[in-house]
C-alpha positions in Angstrom: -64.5 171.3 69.3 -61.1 172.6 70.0 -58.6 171.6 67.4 -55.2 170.1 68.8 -53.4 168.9 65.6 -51.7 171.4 62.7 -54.1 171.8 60.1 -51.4 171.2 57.0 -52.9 170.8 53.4 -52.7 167.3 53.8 -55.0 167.3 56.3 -56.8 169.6 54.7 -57.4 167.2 52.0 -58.5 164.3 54.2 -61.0 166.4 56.1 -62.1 167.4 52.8 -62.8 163.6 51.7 -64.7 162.7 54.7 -66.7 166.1 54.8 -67.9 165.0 51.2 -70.2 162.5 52.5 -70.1 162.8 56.9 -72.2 160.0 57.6 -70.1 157.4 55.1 -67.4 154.6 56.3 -64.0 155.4 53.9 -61.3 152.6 54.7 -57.7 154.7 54.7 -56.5 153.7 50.9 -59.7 155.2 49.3 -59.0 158.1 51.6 -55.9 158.3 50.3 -56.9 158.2 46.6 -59.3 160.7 47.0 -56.9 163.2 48.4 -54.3 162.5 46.3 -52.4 161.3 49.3 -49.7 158.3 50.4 -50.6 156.0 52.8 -47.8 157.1 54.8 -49.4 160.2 54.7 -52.8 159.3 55.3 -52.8 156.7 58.3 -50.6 159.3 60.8 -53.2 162.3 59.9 -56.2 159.7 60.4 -54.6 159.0 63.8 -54.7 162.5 64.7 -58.0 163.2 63.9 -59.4 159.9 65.8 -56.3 161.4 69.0 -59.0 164.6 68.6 -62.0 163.1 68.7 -63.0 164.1 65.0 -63.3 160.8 63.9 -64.0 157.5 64.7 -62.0 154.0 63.1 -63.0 150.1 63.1 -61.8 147.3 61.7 -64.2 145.1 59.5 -64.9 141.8 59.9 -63.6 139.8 57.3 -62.7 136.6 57.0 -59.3 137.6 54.9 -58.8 134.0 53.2 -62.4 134.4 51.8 -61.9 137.7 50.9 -58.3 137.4 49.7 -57.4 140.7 51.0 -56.7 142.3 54.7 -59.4 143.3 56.6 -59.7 147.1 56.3 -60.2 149.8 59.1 -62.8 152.1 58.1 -63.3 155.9 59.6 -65.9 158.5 59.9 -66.4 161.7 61.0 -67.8 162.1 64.9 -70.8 164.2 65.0 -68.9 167.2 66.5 -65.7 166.2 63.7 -67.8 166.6 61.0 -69.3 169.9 62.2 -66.0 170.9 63.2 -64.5 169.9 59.8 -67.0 172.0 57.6 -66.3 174.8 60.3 -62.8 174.8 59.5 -62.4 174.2 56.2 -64.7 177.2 55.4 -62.2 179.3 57.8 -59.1 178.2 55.1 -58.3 178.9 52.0 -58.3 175.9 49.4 -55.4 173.6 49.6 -53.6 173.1 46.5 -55.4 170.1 44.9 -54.7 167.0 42.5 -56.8 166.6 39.5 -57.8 163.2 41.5 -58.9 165.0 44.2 -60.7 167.8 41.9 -62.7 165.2 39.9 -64.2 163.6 42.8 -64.7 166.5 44.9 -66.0 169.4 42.6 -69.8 170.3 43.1 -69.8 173.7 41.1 -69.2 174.3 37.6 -66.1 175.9 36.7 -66.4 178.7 34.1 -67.1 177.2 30.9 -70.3 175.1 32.9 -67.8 171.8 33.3 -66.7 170.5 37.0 -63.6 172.3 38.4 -60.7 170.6 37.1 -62.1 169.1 33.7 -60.1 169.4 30.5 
């Protein structure tokens, strides 16, 4: 899938999140958490990505006064966004990230045998 957005670290960082689990529904402040990311960062790059065809959004349904919160949109990778996000992020180096974003996203041990980014 051709890409037509920039590929910044920030975006870098939300691919990231919803390559960690492609088939999962993230709404945009857990995104945002995970990356280590502002909302007002977050919701433009998520726009782009849906704009590309790399992801897909929806909105719950919620009824908000039961709740007591707004309904949230959720998004997921597309089939070809999710093959097109490992594809990509394999073809960059690292982006700079927050210990947040470390902690929930390290798979490997780092040297001394703990996850990368543990004290």
């Amino acid at each position: 899938m051709e890409r037509s957005f920039r590929l910044t670290i920030p975006t870098q960082r939300v691919l990231a999140v919803l390559a960690s689990d492609p088939g999962a529904e993230h709404h945009g402040y857990d995104i945002g958490q995970q990356a280590g990311l502002a909302s007002g960062t977050v919701h433009p790059i998520l726009a782009r990505l849906e704009a590309a065809g790399w992801v897909t959004s929806h909105w719950e349904q919620v009824d908000e006064s039961a709740a007591g919160r707004r309904a949230r949109r959720y998004y997921s990778l597309t089939e070809s966004g999710a093959a097109s996000a490992v594809e990509t992020l394999a073809a960059v180096r690292p982006a700079p990230v927050t210990e947040t974003f470390a902690r929930n996203h390290s798979r490997q041990p780092g040297a001394a045998g703990r996850p990368i980014g543990a004290s």
